[in-house]
Backbone as JSON, one array per atom type, in Angstrom:
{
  "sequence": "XXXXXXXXXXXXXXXXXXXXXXXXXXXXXXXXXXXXXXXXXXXXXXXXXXXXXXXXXXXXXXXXXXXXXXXXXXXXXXXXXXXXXXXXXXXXXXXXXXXXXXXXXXXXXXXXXXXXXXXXXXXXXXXXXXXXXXXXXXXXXXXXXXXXXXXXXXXXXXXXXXXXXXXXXXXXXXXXXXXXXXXXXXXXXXXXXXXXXXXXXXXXXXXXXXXXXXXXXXXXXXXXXXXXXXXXXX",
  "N": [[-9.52, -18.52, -5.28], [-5.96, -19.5, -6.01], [-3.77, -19.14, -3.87], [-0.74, -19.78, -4.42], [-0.11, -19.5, -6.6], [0.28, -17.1, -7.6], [2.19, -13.9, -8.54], [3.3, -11.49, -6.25], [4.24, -8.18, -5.81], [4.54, -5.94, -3.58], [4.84, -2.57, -2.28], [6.11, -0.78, 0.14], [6.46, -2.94, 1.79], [7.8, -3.6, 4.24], [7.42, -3.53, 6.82], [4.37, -2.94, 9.34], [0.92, -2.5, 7.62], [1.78, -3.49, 4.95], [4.2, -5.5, 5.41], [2.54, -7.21, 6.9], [0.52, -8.18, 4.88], [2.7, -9.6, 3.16], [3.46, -11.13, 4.91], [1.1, -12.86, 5.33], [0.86, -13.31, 2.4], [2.97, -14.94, 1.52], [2.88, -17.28, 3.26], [1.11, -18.18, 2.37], [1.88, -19.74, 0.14], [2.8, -18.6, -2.39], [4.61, -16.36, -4.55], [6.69, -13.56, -3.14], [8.04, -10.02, -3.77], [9.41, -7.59, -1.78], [9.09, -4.16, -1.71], [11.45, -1.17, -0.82], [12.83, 1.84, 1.33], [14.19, 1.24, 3.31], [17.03, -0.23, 3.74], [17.8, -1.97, 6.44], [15.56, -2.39, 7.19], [14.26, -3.84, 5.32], [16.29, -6.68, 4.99], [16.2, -7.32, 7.47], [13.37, -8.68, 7.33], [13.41, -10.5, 5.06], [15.34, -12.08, 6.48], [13.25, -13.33, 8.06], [11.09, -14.36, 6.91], [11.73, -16.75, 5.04], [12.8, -17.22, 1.38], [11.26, -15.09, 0.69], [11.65, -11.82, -1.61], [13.52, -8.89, -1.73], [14.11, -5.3, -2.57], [15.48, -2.79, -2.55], [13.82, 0.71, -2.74], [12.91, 3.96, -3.36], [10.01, 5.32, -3.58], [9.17, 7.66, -4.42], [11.03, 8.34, -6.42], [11.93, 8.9, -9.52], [13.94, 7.01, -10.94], [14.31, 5.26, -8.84], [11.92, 4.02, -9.2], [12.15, 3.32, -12.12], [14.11, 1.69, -12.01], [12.68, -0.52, -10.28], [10.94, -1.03, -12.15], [12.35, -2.57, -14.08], [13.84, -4.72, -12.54], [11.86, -6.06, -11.98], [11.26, -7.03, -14.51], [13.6, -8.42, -15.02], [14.4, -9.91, -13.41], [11.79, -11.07, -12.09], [9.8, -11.7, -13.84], [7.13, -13.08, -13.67], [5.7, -11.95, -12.11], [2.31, -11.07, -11.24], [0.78, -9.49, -10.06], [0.45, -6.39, -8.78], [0.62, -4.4, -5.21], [-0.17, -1.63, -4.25], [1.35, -0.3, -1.61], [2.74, 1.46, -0.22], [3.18, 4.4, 1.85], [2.75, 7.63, 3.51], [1.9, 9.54, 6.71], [1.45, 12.47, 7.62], [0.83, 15.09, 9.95], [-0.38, 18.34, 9.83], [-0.37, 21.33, 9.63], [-2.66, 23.95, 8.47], [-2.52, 26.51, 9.08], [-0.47, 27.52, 9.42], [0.75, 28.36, 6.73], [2.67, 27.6, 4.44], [4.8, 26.21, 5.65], [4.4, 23.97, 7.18], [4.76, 22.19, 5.18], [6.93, 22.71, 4.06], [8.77, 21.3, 5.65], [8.87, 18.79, 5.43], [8.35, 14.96, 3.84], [6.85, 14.69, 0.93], [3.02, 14.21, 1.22], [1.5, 13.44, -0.67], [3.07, 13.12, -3.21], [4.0, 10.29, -2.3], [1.97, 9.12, -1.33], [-0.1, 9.3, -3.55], [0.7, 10.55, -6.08], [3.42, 8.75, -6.68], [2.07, 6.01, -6.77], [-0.11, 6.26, -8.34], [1.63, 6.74, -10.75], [3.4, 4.28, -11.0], [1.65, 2.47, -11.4], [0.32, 3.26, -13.73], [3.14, 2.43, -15.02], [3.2, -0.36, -14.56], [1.05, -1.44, -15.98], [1.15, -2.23, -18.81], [2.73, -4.25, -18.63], [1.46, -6.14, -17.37], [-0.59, -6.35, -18.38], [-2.86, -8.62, -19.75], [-1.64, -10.85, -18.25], [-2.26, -14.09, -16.41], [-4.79, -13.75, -13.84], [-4.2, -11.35, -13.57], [-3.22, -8.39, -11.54], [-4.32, -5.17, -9.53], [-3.67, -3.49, -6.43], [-4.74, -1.52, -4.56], [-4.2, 0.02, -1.84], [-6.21, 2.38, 0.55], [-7.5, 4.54, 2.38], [-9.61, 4.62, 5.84], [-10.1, 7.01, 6.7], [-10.21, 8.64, 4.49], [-12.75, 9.11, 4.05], [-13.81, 9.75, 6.38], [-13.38, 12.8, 7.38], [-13.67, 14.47, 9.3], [-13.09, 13.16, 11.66], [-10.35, 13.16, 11.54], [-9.12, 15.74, 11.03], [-6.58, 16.93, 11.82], [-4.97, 15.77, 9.63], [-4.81, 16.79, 6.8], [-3.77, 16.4, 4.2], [-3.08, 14.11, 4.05], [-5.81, 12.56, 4.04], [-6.82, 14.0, 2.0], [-4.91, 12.46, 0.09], [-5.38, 10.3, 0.15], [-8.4, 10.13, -0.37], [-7.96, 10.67, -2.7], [-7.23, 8.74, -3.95], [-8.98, 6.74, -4.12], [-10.73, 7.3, -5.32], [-9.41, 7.19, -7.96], [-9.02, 4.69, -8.12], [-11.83, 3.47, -8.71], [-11.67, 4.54, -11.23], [-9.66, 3.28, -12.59], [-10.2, 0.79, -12.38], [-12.76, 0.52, -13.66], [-11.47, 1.01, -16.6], [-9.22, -0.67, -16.83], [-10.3, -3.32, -17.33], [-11.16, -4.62, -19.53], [-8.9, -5.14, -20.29], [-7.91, -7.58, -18.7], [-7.36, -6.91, -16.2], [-7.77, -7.1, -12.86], [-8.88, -4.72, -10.3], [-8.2, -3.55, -7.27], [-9.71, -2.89, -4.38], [-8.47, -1.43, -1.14], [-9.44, -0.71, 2.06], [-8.36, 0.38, 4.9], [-9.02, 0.24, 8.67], [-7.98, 2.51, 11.61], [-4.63, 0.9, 12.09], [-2.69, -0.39, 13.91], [0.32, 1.0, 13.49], [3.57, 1.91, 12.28], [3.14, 4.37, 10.92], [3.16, 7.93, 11.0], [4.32, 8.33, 13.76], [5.1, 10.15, 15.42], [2.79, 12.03, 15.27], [0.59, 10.4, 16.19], [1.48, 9.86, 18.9], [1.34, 12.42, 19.89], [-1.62, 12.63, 19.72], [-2.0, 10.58, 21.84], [-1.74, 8.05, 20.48], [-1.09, 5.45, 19.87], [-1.62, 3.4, 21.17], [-4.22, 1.79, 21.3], [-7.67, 1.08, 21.72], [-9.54, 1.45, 19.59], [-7.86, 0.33, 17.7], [-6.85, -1.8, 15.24], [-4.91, -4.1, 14.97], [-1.71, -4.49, 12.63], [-1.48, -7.63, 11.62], [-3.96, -8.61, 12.09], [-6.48, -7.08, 10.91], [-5.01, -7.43, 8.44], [-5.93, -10.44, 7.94], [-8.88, -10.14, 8.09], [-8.87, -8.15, 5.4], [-7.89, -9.63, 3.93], [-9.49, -12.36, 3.69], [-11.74, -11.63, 2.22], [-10.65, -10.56, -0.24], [-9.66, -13.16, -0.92], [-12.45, -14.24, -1.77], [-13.31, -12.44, -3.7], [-14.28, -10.06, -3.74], [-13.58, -6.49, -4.75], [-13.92, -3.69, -3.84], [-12.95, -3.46, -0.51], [-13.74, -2.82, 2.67], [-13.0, -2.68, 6.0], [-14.73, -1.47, 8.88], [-14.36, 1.32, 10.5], [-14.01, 1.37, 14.02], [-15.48, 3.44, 16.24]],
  "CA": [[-8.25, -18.06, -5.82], [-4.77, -20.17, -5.45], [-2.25, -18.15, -3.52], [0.38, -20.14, -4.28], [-0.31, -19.62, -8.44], [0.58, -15.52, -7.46], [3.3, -13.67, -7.69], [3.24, -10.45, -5.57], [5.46, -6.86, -5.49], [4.44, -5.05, -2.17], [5.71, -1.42, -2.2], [6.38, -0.2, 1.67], [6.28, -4.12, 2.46], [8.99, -4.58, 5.27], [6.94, -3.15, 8.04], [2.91, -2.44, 8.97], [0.47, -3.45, 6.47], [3.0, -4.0, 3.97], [5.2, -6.76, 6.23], [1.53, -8.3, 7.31], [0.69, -8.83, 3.84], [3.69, -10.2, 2.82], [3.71, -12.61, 5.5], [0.17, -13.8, 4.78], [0.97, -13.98, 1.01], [3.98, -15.8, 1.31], [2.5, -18.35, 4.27], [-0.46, -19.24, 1.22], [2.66, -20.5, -1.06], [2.69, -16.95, -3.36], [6.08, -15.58, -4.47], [6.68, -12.44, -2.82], [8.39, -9.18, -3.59], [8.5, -6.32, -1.43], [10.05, -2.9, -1.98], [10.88, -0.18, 0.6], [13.62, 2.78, 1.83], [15.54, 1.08, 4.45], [17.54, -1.78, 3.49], [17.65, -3.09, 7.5], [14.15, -3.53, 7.59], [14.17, -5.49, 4.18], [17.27, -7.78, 5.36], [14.78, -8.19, 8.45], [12.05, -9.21, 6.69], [14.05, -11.16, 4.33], [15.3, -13.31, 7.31], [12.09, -13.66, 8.99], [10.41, -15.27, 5.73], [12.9, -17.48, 3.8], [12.23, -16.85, -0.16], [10.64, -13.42, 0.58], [12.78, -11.39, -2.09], [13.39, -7.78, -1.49], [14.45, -4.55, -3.42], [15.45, -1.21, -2.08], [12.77, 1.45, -3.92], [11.73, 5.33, -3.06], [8.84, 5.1, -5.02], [9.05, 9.03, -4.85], [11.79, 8.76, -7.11], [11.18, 8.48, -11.11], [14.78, 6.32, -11.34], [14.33, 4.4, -8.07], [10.97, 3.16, -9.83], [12.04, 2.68, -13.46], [14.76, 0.83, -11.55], [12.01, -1.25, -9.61], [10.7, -2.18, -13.04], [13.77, -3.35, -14.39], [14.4, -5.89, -11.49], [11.03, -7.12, -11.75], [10.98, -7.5, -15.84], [14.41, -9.35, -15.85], [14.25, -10.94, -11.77], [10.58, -11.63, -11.14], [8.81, -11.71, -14.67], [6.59, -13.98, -13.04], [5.07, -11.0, -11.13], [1.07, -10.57, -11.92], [-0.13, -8.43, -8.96], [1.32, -5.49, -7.76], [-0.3, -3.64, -4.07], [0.53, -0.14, -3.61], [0.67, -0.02, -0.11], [3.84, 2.45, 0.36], [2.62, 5.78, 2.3], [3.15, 8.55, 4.48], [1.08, 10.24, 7.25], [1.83, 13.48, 8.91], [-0.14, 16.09, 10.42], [-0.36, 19.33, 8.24], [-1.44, 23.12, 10.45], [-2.27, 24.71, 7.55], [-2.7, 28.2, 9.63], [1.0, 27.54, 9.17], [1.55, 28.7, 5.48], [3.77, 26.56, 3.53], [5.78, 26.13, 6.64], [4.53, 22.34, 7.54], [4.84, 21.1, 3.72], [8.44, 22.28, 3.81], [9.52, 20.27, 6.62], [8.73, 17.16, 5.66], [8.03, 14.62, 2.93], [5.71, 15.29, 0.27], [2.1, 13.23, 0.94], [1.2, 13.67, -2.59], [4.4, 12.26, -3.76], [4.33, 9.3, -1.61], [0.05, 8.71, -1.06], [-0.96, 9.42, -4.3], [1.71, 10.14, -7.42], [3.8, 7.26, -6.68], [1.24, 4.38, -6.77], [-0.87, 6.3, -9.89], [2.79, 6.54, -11.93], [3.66, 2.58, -10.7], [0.34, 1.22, -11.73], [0.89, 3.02, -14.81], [4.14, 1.46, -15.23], [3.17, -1.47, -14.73], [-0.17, -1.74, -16.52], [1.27, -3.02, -20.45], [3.38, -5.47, -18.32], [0.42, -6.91, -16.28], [-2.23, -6.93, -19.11], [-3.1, -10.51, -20.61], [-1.75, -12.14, -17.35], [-2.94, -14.93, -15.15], [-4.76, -13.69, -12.22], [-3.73, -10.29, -13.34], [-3.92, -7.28, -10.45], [-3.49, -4.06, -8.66], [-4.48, -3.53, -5.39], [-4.8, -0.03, -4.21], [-4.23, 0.7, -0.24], [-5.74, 3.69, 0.85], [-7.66, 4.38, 4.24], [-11.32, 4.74, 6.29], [-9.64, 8.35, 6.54], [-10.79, 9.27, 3.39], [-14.73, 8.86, 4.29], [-14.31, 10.47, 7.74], [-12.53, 13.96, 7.64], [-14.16, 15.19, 10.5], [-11.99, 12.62, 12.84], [-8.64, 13.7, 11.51], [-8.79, 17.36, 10.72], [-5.11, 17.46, 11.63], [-3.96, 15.32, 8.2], [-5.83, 16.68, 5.44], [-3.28, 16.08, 2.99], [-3.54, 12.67, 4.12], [-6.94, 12.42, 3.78], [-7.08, 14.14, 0.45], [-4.69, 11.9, -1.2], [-6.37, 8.79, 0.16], [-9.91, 9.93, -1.3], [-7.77, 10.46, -4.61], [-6.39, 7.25, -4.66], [-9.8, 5.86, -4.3], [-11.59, 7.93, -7.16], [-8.38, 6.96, -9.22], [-9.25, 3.09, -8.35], [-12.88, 3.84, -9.32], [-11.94, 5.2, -12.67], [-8.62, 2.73, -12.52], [-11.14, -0.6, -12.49], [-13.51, 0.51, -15.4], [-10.22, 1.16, -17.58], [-8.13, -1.59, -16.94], [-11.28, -4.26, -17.33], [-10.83, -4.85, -20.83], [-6.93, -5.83, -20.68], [-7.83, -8.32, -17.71], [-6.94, -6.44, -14.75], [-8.42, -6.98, -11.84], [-8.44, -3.45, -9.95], [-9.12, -4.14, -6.04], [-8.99, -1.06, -3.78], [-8.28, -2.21, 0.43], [-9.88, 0.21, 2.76], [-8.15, -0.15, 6.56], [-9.51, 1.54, 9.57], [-7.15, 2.56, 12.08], [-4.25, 0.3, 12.24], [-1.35, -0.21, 14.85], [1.84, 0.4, 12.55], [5.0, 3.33, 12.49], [2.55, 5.68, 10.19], [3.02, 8.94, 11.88], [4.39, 8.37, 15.08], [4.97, 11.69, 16.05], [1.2, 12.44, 15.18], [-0.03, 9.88, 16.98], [1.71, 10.04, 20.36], [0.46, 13.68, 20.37], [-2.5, 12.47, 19.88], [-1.92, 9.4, 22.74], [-2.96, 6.67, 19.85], [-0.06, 4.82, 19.7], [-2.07, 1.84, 21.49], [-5.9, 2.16, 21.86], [-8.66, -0.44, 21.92], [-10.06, 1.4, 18.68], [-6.66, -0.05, 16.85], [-6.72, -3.06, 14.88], [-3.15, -4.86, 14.62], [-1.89, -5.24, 10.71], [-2.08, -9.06, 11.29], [-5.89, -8.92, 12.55], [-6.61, -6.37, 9.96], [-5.03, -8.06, 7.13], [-6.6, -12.08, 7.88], [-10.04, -9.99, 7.47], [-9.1, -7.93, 4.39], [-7.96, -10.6, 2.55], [-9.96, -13.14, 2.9], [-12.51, -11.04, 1.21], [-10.1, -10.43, -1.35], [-9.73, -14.06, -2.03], [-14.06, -14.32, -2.09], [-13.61, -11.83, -5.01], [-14.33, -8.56, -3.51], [-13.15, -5.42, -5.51], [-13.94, -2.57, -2.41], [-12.49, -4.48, 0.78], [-13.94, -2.03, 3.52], [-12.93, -2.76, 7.45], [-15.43, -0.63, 8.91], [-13.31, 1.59, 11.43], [-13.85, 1.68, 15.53], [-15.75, 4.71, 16.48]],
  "C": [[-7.12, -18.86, -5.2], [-3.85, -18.93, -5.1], [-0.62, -18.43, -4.28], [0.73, -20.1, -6.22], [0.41, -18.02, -8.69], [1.91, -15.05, -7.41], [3.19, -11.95, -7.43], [4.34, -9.15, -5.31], [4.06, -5.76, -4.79], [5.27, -4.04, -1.92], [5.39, -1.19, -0.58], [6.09, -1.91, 2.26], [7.06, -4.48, 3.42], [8.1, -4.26, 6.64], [5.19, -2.49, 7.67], [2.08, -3.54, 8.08], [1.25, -4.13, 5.54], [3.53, -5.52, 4.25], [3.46, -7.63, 5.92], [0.9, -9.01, 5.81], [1.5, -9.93, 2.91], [3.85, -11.55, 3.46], [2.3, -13.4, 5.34], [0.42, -14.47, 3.62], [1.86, -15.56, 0.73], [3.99, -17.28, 1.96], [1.65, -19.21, 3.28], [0.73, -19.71, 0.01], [3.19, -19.6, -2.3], [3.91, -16.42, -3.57], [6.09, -14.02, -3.95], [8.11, -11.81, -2.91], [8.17, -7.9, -2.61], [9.98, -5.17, -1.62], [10.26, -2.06, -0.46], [11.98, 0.76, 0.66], [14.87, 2.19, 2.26], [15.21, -0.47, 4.2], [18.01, -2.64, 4.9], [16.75, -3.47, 7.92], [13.98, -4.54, 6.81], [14.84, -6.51, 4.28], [16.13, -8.08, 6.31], [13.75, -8.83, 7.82], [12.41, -10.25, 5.76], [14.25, -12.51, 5.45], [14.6, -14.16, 7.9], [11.14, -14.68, 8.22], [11.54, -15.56, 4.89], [12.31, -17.56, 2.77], [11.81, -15.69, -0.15], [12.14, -12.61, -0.03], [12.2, -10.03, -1.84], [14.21, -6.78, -2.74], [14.46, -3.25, -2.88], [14.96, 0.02, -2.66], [12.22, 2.78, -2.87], [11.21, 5.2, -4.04], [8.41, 6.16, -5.16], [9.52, 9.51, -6.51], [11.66, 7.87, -8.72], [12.77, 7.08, -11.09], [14.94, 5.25, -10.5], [12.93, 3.14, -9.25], [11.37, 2.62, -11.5], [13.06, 0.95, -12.62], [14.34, -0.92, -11.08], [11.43, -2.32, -11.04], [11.41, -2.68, -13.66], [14.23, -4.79, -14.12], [13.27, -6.28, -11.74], [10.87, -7.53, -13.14], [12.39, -8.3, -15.89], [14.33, -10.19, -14.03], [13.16, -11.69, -11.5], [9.75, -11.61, -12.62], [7.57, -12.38, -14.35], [4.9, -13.03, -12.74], [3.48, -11.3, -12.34], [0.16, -9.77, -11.01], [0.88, -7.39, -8.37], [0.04, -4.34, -6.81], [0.72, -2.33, -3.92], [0.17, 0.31, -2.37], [1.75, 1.41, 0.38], [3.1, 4.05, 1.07], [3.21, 5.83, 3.46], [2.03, 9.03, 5.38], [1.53, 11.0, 7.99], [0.75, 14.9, 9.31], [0.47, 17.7, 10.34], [-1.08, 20.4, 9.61], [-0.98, 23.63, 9.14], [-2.88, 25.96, 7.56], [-1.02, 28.51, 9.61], [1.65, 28.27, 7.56], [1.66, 27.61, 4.96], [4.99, 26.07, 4.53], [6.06, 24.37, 7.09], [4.89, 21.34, 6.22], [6.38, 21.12, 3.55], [9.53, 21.25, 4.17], [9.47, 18.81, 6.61], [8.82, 16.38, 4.33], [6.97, 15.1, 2.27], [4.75, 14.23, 0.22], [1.45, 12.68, -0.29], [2.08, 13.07, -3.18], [4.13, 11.01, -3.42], [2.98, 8.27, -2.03], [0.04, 8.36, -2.55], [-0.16, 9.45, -5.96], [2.63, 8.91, -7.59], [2.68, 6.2, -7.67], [0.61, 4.65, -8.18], [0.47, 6.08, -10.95], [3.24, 5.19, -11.96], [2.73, 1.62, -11.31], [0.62, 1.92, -13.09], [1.71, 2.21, -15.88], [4.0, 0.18, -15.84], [1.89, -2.53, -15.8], [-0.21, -2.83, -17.75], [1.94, -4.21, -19.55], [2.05, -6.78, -17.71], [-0.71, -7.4, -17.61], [-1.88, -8.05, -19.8], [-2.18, -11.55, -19.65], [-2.41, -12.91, -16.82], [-3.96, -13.86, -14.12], [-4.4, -11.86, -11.76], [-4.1, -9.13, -12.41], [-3.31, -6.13, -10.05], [-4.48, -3.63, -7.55], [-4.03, -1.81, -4.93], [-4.8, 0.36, -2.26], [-4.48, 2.31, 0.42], [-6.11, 3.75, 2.3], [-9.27, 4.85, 4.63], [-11.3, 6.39, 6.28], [-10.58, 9.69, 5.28], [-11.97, 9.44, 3.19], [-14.87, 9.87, 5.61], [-13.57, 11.75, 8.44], [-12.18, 14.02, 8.88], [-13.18, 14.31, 11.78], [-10.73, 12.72, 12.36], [-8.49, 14.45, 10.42], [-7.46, 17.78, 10.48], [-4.53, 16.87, 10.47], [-4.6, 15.12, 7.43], [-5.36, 16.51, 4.12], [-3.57, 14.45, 2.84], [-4.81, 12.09, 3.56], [-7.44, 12.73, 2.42], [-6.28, 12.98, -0.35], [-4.83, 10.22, -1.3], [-7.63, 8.97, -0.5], [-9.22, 10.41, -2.74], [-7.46, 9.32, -4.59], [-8.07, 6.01, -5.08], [-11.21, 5.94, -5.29], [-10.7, 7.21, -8.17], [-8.93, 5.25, -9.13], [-10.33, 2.8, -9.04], [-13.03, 3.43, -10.9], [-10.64, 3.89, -13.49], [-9.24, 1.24, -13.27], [-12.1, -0.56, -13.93], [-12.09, 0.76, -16.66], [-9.45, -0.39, -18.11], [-9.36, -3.29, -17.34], [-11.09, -4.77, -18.36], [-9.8, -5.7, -21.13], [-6.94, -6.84, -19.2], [-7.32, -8.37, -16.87], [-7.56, -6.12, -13.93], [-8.07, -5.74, -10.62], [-9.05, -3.4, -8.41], [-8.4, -2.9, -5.14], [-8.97, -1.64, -2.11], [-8.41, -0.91, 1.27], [-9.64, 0.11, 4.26], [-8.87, 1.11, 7.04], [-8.09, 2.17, 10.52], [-6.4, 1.56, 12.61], [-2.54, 0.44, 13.1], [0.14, -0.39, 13.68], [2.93, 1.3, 12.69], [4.07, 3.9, 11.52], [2.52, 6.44, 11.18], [3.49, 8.44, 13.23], [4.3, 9.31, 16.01], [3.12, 11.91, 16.59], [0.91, 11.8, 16.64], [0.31, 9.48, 18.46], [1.32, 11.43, 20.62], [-0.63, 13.33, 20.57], [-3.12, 11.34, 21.47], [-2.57, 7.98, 21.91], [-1.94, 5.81, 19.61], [-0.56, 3.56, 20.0], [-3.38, 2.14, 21.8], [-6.92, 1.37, 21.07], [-9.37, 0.05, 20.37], [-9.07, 1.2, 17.44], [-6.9, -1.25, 16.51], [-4.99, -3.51, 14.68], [-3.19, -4.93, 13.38], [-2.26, -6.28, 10.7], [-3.58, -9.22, 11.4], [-6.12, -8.32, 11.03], [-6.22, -7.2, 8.52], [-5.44, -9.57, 7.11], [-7.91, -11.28, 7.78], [-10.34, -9.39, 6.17], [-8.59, -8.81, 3.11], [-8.85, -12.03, 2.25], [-11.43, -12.76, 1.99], [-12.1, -10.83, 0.13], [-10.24, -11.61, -1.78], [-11.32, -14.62, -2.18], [-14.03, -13.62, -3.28], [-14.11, -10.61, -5.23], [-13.56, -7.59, -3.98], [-13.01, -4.59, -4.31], [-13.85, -3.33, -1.6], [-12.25, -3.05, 1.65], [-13.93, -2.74, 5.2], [-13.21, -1.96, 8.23], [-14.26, 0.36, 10.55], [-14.18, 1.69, 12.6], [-14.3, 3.08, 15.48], [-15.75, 5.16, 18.1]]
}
């Protein structure tokens, strides 16, 4: 696969997987978009890679996203891959009620409706491109409850995202869309911080860095791998 033939929109791309992607893509010659919340990480990220174009996008929100496709059907027509990497992780007591869902973002929103309404979106635009794609980011999470009990929303709407890729890949096959799902293990990034200083995981030898992590899940991607599994640290 030519990188440099690609052009790429990376939702949650200024930081984490997101950023590390971005800066691989863009290092192989690849036009890159990335979306995100906070417009001083995207100026950062903007500066850090010259040509890396950005776009300020809650991809919660139905008008942020029509918005998103807007800018990329009259800015970036170009585009033929879009990665839904944008997500949330927080840790859910649900001996709590409805008490922990109030307080926070919605994982479901973020994880799992987002990325299925985006790939939607984007699906009539993408079919009968080049090279055409959607890459699906979810997590090792979704295979291994039993090690993180405390974020089962999490965990649920990573094993939906990866039934939806499943069912996503036999669908889209037809209209020449390549449907590639990216399975990290635990990776050093700002997901959950809170969580994970309760937990003390903020730095621990069973952490892969995004950059490590993403130079092994992609170059399986560009071999031609569909399921791109990085088996997690036990």
């Amino acid at each position: 696969m030519k990188m440099d033939t690609n052009a790429i929109l990376i939702t949650g791309g200024a930081s984490g997987i997101g950023y590390s992607m971005a800066k691989y893509f863009h290092e192989r010659g690849a036009e890159v978009l990335i979306c995100g919340r906070r417009q001083e990480r995207l100026d950062q990220a903007v500066q850090e890679l010259p040509g890396l174009k950005a776009i300020k996008c809650d991809v919660t929100s139905a008008e942020d996203r029509a918005g998103l496709f807007d800018f990329v059907k009259n800015q970036f027509p170009q585009m033929n891959m879009l990665i839904n990497n944008a997500g949330i992780q927080r840790d859910i007591d649900l001996t709590n009620g409805t008490g922990d869902f109030e307080r926070g973002e919605s994982e479901i929103q973020v994880n799992l409706e987002a990325p299925i309404l985006l790939s939607a979106m984007f699906t009539p635009f993408l079919a009968g491109k080049e090279n055409a794609m959607i890459v699906n980011i979810t997590s090792g999470l979704a295979f291994v409850v039993e090690y993180a009990y405390g974020m089962p929303i999490y965990c649920a709407t990573k094993a939906g995202m990866h039934n939806f890729s499943i069912a996503q890949r036999k669908q889209l096959a037809p209209l020449g869309i390549r449907v590639v799902e990216i399975i990290p293990p635990m990776v050093e990034s700002e997901l959950n911080p809170e969580g994970r200083k309760n937990r003390n995981m903020t730095k621990s030898p069973h952490m892969m860095s995004s950059d490590a992590f993403v130079e092994q899940a992609l170059a399986k991607f560009e071999q031609g791998d569909d399921e791109i599994r990085i088996e997690m640290h036990r």
